[in-house]
Structures are given as C-alpha cells and as structure tokens.
N, C-alpha and C positions, 0 to 999 in steps of 0.2 A: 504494500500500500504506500501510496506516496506520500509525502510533509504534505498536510494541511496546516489552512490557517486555523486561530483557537477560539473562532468567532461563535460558529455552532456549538461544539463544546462544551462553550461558556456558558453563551443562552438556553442549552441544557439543563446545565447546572445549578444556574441562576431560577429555571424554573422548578427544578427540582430538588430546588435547598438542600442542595450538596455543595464540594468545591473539587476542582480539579486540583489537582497537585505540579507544581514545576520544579522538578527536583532538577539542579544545575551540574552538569559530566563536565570534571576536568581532566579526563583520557578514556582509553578505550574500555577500560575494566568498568570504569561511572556508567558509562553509556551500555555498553552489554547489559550489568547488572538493574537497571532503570527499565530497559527494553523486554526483557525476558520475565522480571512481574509484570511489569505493565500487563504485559500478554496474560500471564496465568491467571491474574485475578481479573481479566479483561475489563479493564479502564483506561479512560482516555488520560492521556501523559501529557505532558510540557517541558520539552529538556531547551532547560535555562543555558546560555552561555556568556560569563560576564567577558568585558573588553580585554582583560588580564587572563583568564581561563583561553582566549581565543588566540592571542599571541600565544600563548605558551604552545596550545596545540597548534601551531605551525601556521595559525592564518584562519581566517574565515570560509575561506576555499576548503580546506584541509578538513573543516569541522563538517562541511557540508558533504561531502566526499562520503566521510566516515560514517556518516550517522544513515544518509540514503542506503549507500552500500549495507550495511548493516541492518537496516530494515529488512532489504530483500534476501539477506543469506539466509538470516534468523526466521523467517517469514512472519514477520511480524503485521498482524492485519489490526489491532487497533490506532484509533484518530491518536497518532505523532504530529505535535506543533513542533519545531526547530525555533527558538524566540532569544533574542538579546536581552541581554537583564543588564539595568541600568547604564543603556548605553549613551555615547555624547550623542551629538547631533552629527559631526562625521563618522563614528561609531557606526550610525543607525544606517547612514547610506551605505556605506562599503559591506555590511550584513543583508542590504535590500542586492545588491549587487552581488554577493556570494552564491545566493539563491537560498536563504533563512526565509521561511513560511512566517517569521511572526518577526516583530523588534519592543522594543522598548526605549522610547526616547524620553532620559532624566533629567528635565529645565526645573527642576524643583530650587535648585540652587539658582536661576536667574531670576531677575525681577518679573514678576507673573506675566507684565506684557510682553517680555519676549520670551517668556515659556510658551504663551501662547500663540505669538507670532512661526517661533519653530516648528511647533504641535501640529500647525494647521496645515504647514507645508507640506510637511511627515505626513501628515492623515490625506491629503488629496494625492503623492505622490503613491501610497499603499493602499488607498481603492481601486486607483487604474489597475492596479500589479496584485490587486485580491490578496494582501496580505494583512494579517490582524497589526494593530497598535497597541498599545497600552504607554500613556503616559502619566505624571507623578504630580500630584501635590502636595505642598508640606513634607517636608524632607523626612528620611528615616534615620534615627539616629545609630549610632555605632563607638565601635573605640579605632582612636587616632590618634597616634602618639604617643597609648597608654591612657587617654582618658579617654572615659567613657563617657557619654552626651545624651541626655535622654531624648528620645523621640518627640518629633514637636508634631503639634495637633494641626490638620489643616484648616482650612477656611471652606469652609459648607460654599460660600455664596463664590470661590474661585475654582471649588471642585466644579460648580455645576456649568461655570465659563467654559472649561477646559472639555466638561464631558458634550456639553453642547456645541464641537466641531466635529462631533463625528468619531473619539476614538473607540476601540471597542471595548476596554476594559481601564480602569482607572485604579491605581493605585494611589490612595489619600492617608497620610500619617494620622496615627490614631495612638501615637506612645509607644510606639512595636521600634525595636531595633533586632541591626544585622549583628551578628554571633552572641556570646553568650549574655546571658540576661544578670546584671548586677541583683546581689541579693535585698538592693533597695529600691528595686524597680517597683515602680506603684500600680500597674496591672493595664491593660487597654481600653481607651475611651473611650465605653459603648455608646454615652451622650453623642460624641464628636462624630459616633459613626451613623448612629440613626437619624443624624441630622443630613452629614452629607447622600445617605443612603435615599432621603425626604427629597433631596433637591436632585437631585440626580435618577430617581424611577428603577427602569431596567438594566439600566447600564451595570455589566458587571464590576465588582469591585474587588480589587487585591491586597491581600496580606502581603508586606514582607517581613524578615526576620522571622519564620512561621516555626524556627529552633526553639526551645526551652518555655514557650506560650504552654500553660495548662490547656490540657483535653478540653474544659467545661469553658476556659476563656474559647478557644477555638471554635467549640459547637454555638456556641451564644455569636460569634463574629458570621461564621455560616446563615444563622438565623435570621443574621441582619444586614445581608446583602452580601458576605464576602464568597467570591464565587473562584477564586484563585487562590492559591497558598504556596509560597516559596518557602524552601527549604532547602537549605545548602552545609551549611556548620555541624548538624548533625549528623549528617552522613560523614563528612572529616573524621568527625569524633569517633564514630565506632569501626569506621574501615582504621582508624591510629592505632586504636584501642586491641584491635583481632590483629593486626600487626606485629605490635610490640607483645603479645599475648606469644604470639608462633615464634618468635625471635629466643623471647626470654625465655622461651622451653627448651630451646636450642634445638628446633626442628631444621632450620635451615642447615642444620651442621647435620643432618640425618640421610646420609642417602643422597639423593641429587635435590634438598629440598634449598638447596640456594638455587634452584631455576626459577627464575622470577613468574613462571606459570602460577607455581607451588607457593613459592613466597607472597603472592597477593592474591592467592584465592581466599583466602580466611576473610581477609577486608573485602573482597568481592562481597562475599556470602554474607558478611554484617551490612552490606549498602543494600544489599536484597531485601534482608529481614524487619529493615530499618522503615525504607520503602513500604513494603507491605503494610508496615503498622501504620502508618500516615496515612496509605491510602482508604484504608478500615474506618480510621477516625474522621477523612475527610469526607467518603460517605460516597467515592465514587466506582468502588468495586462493583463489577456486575453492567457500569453506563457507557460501555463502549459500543 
C-alpha cells in the first residue's frame, strides 16, 4: 500500500474519539518495529521524522526510499502517513519535494502573523500535491541547555486563525512538553483545550510530548478533540533500556551476539511492545 496523506485517518478518528499514534523512526530497526505492529494490531500509523532524525538518516530522499520500500517487502496494507514533525519552513519544502505524504510546518516560535502568513502558503502548496498539514500554536515546551521550560498554553482565538486556512490537523500547546516530564509538572490544560477544541469544530487536534502524560490525562485529551498523539522519548527509553539490559549480561560476548542483528533486536522488541501499548490506550487498534 502506498504513503497516504493523515487527513482520512484523522477525520476517523476525530469521529470516532480515538487518536492515531505518530511514533517518530530514527533508523531502520524504529521503522521495521513501528510497521510490523502497526500491521498486527491493524491500525492506522504516523511515522514522525524530525529535521535532525532526517539528516542523520542520510537525507529526506533516503527516509522516503526506506520506509516505501519497506512497506512493500513487509506487505504492509494498513493507512502509512510519512509526516515531518516540527519542521522549518525550508524543512517543510524539501520533505514536500522528497515525496513525504504528510509535513508539519512549526511558526509557533514566529510572530502569529507570519506563522500565519507561512501556514497559508504550506496549506495551498499541499492541497494541489494532496498532502496532509499540521501546523502549531503556542509552542511546546522542552529542556534546552538543561533547563526545563514549561509548556505554554495557546491562544483559543489564534488556534482558530490558523485552523481557519485550511490545515488539516493542528497542534495547540496545552502545558504538554517534548521528553521527560519534571516531577513538578502541573498536569494539561483541559480548560485551554476545550476552548481551542470550541473554536476550532472538526479540525483534528494534536498532542505532542505524548511521553510520561498519564493514561486518564490522555483518555480525557482524546475526549476533547485530541485526534493525534506523538511519541518519540519513550521509545528511546526502552529500546536504551533492553540494550544496556543485553550488554550488561554480557550477551554480546556470547556466541556471534556482537552482530548488530542480535545486538538491537532486544531494543527492537521493546519499541514493538512499547508501541502496542500506546496504541491500546490511544484506542486505534482494530481502525485500519
């Protein structure tokens, strides 16, 4: 089956108060392991590629290459989107140019009017060419430099600016940040979201940071319009974790278990299980 865009999917999902998952491959072991549940528990996927995952993998070419080809070895028939996560604005072209089914363009950090000015370009250049959008308001917070920055809340009345050109899913800060969550994190702004959720309708809406968020915060975000959910940090975590697990038992020293086949199936088999569980709780098993 070929990359689709994540527009159907969405509108799915969004009708059927689930969320799709876009778990983000930074090589071929992410993308195998992402691809082959995907399939088993037949659910529609989102594989994420941030600008720094795409240089590493060789190029945007490279990413596209891998993940088509790899649909059709594996025969994989559920709806596969290919989508940039948080990409620039040159970012976004040279992904529309790769042949990526979906982008993500991040003006959260520019003054809204040329967030919006970019956005609009992006969303008429990605209707001719039938590919999905998703753009950002209210930025999502993270650690940089070692400090950690809480997540800022958007603005309801510049969500509905933005969603009103046409993109197909909108991601609006709601207090969520990217990796791990400090233990004084004060939890996500249901307020902030049933608002933008008021002004905005159908439009589907995305989590990011969708790492270390409680189950019952996440079922409650679902409830109230979140129809996408990124997750990337976790997966890290437990393919590190089944790693250093196989290492420090000193399996790689057993046999030929330094072949890097052997050496990263463990963290394979933990991004699978990891996967599945996300996708159980996001509620999309079975909607492919």
């Amino acid at each position: 089956m070929p990359l689709v865009n994540a527009k159907e999917m969405l509108t799915k999902a969004k009708a059927g108060h689930y969320a799709v998952g876009q778990f983000n491959i930074n090589n071929l072991e992410w993308t195998k392991a992402i691809l082959l549940t995907a399939q088993e528990l037949k659910s529609p996927v989102i594989l994420g590629v941030s600008e720094g995952a795409g240089k590493y993998m060789c190029g945007y070419k490279t990413v596209v290459g891998m993940v088509t080809a790899m649909i059709e070895e594996l025969n994989i028939t559920v709806p596969v989107a290919l989508h940039l996560d948080h990409g620039s604005y040159e970012g976004a072209k040279k992904c529309i140019e790769a042949g990526f089914s979906s982008i993500m363009f991040d003006g959260s950090h520019y003054p809204i009017e040329e967030n919006f000015a970019k956005t609009k370009e992006l969303v008429e250049t990605c209707n001719k060419l039938g590919l999905s959008i998703e753009a950002e308001v209210g930025s999502i917070g993270g650690e940089e430099d070692g400090v950690v920055g809480m997540g800022e809340c958007a603005d309801p009345e510049e969500c509905k600016m933005i969603a009103d050109l046409g993109v197909t899913m909108l991601a609006a800060g709601i207090g969520n940040i990217h990796g791990v969550y400090p233990e004084n994190w004060p939890g996500l702004s249901f307020e902030t979201l049933d608002a933008i959720q008021a002004k905005t309708g159908d439009m589907p809406l995305v989590l990011h940071g969708g790492t270390g968020i409680p189950d019952d915060m996440i079922k409650k975000a679902i409830a109230l319009g979140v129809s996408k959910i990124n997750v990337n940090t976790e997966c890290q975590l437990v393919f590190a974790e089944a790693t250093r697990k196989y290492i420090e038992e000193g399996k790689d020293k057993q046999g030929k278990g330094f072949d890097p086949r052997k050496l990263l199936a463990p963290g394979t088999e933990a991004i699978k299980a990891k996967v599945k569980e996300k996708m159980e709780i996001f509620g999309s098993v079975g909607k492919a």
